[in-house]
N, C-alpha and C positions, 0 to 999 in steps of 0.2 A: 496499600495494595492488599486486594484478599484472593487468596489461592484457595483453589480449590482441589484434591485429592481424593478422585473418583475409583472407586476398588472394588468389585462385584462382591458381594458376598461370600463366595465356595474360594474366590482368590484369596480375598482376605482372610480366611479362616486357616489356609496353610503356613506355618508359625513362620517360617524366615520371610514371607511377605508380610505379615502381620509387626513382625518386628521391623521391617524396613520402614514401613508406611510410620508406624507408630513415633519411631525414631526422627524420620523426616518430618514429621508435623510437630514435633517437640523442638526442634531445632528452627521453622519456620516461625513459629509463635513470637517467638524472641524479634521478629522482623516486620511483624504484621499479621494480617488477622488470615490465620489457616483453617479450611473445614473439610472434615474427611467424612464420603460418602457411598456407600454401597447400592443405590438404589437411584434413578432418577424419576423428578419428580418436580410439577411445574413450580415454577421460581426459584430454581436447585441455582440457577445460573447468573441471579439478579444481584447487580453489585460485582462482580468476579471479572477480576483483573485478567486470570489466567490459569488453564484448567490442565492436570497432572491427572492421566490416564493407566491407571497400571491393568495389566494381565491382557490376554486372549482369545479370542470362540466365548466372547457373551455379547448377545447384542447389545444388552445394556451400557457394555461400555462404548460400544460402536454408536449409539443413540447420542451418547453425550458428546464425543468428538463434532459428531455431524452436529448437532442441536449450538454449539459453542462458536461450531465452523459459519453457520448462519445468521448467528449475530455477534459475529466480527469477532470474537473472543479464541487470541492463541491457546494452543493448546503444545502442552507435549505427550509422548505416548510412552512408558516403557512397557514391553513384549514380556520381561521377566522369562526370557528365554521361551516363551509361547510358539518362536516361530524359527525352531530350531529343527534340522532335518529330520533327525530320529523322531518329534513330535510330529512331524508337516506327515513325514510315511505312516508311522502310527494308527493317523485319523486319514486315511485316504478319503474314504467316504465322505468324509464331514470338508477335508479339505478339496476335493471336488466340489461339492455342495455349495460351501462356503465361501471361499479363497477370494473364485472370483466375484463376490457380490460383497458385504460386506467387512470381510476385515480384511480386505487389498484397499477396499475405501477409506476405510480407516486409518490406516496406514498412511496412505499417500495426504489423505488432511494435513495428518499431523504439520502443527511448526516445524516440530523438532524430536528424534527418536533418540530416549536415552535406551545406552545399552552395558550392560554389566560388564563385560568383557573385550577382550581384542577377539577374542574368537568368538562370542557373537554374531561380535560385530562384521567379522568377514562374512560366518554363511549368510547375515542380513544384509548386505550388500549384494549378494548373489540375486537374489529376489529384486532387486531396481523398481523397489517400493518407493525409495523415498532417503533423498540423498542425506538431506540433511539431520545429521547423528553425530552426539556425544556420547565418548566412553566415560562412564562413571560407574567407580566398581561399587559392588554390594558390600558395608563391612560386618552383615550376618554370615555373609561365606567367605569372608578373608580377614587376616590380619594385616594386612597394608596397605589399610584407609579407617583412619578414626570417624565416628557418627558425627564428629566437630566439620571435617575433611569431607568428606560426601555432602552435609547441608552446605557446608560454602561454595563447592561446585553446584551442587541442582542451582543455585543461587544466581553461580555465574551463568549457568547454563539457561536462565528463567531471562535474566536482562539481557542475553543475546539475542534472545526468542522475541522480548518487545522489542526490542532495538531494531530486528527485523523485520517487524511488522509494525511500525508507525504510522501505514495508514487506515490499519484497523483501528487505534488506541487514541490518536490526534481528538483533544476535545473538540468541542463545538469554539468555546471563548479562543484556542488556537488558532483551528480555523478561518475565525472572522480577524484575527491578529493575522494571518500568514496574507489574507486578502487584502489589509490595507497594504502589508508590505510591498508586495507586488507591486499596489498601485505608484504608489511613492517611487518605484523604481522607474516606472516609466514616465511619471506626470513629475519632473525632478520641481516644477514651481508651485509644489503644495503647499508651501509657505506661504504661499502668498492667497492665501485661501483659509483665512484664519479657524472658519468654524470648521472647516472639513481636516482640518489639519488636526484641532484642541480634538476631534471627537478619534481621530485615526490613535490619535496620541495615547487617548485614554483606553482606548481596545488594547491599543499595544501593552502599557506597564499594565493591564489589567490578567494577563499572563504570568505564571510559575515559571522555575527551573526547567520541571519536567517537560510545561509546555513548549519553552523555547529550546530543547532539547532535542521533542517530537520532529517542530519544525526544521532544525535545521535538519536531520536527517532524513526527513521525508522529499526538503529541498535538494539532497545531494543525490537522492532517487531518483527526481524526476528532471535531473540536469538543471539546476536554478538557483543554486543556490550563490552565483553571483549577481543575481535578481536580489534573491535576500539580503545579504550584505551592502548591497546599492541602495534596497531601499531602506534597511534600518540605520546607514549612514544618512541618509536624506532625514529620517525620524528621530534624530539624532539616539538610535539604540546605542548601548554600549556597551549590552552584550557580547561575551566571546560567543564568535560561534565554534559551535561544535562538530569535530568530525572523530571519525572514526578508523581504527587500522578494519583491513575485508575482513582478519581471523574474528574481528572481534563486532559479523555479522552473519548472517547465511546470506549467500547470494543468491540473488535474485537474473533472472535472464529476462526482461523486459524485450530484448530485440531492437530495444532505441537505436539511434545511429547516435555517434557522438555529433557537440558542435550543434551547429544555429542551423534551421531548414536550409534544405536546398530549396534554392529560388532560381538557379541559371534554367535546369527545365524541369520537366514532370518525373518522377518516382515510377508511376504508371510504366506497363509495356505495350498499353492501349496504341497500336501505330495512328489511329485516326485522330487520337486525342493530339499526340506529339504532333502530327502534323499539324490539326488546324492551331496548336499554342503557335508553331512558327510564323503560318501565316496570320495573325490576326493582330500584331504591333508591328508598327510602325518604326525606323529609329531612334523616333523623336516620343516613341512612347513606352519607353522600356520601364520606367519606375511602375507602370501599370501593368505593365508585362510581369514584372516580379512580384505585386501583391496578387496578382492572379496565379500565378504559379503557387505562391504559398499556398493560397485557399485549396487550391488541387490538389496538395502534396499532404493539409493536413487532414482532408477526406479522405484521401486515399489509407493515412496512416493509421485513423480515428477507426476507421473501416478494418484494418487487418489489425489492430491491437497492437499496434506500436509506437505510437503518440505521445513523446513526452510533453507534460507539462510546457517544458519550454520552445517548444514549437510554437505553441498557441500565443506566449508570449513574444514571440518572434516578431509575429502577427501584428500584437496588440500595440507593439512598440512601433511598428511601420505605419499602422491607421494613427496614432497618435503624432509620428511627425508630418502629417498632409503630403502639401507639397505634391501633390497626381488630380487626374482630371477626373475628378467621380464618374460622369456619365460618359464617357469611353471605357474605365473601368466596368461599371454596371454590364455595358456592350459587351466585353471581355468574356466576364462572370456566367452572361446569356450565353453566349455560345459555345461556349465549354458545356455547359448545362448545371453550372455551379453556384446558377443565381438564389435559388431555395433553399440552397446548405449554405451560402452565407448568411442569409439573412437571421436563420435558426443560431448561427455560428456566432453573430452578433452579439443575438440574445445568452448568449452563454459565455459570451467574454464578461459582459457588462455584471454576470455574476461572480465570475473567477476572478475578477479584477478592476471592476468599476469602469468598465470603456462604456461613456459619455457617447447621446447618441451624435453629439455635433462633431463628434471623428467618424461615427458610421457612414461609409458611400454609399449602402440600401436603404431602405426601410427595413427595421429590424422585426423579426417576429420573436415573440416570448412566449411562455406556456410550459408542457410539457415536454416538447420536443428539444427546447433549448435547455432546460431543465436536464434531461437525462445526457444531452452533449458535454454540458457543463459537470459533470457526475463522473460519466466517461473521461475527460480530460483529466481532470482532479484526482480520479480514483479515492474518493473520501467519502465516507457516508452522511458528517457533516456538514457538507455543504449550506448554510442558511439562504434558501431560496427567495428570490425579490416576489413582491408582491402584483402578481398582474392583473388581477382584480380590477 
């Protein structure tokens, strides 16, 4: 793991910051590889696990937040009291100026805001910058917290930070491990498929600690993680999986609904939509009825940002047991106007999960569009994209 401990210059030069910083990189060293830096500057960020921000009002530290925040790298922030009232009145001008443009951005990036005190911590609360905050005192202004005591919290406070963001940190070799898993969950006769199976097999133990660590908690984000455990029983993993108490995450508001899509009707408040879903099955064709509802519920969700993962798997597990009349379906899909988003929707299962076009009821389209659906879905930047060349 390499941290990083970025400190503008004029901050760093005032001695109790000087000492904190100095302290905390001597105590990280002991854990992995720390580098402390006053100045940003390109490939400041290459390699870095995870970036520690101290002080306030430089843009340069605002630069590196942002620059860390865009390629996927947590960060944490401490204000060192920068944003403390007597300071915010102080600088009216500069916090006019300022406030609202860059170090309210800054702020609200961060992963996670450590803060020196309880009283801090309240006026920085006041401000509804950015919930998620650890109190960890300073022990250059106090005696009770050893420099031992403060490294082993920032520490805890660092692996809460990745913990809660696994789908920044999820490697690539994860990744294509978390997508055979899947598959295995839904195709339970993988076995019986020898080469797809030895190659699933080898992605899997080709996996770390850390990686299957990633997974499972990326899987309890996005509602799946009895997908996971189905399919590394089927892969015979025997891995524990991992879970987590909430203290020991920052929460997240995704907006998901718990539980498996709804399929009885649409999500939509579309009245025209709801009506033509009623008019357009039959009694006798209700299992097409509800893969059409899916598809419309996970547009609808895919669309407002509220899509868990295991919606799509919902899905995938539905076209995988047949059993419905493709072209009534298709019929369905047309007149809802949901023929186009499945087809795209296809091509971006067959990536999250390996859906075989001989489960597809359309012709599936690939490319770009299924690309970024499948992206969407996952929310990972890993993704390794099929070839449609």
């Amino acid at each position: 793991m390499r941290i990083l401990l970025f400190i503008p210059k004029d901050t760093y030069d005032i001695a109790t910051n000087k000492e904190l910083v100095t302290m905390l990189a001597s105590y990280l060293n002991k854990w992995g590889d720390t580098v402390v830096a006053h100045l940003y500057k390109p490939g400041l960020l290459d390699g870095v696990t995870l970036v520690h921000v101290f002080g306030c009002w430089r843009t340069e530290a605002s630069r590196v937040i942002s620059k860390a925040t865009q390629l996927d790298i947590p960060t944490v922030f401490s204000p060192l009291g920068g944003l403390e009232p007597w300071i915010m009145q102080g600088q009216r001008l500069r916090r006019q100026l300022l406030t609202s443009t860059y170090q309210r951005k800054m702020t609200r990036k961060a992963s996670a805001v450590h803060l020196c005190g309880r009283y801090e911590h309240s006026t920085f609360t006041k401000l509804k910058w950015n919930y998620r905050t650890a109190i960890i005192k300073n022990p250059t202004l106090t005696s009770q917290l050893s420099p031992e005591e403060m490294g082993a919290s920032v520490m805890e406070l660092y692996q809460k930070v990745l913990d809660s963001n696994v789908n920044m940190l999820i490697s690539p070799k994860a990744v294509k491990a978390l997508r055979r898993i899947l598959y295995a969950s839904v195709c339970r006769d993988i076995a019986g498929k020898p080469r797809m199976y030895s190659e699933a097999k080898a992605d899997i133990e080709a996996i770390d600690d850390t990686d299957w660590r990633n997974i499972c908690l990326y899987a309890a984000d996005e509602h799946v993680a009895d997908f996971v455990r189905n399919g590394a029983e089927v892969m015979g993993i025997t891995r524990t999986f991992v879970t987590l108490t909430p203290s020991m995450r920052f929460g997240h508001d995704y907006g998901y609904n718990d539980g498996d899509i709804p399929c009885d009707d649409v999500i939509s408040n579309n009245i025209m939509l709801r009506s033509k879903m009623e008019d357009i099955a039959s009694d006798d064709e209700q299992r097409e009825r509800v893969i059409c509802t899916m598809v419309l519920n996970i547009k609808y969700e895919l669309t407002h940002g509220t899509l868990p993962l295991r919606h799509a798997m919902n899905l995938l597990e539905s076209l995988m047991q047949g059993n419905f009349d493709e072209d009534r379906l298709r019929s369905m899909l047309a007149a809802t106007g949901a023929l186009t988003f499945m087809r795209h929707l296809e091509g971006a299962m067959s990536t999250i999960a390996g859906l075989g076009e001989g489960f597809m009821p359309v012709t599936p389209r690939y490319g770009k569009q299924a690309d970024k659906i499948a992206t969407r879905i996952m929310k990972l930047k890993n993704i390794q994209k099929n070839d449609y060349s």
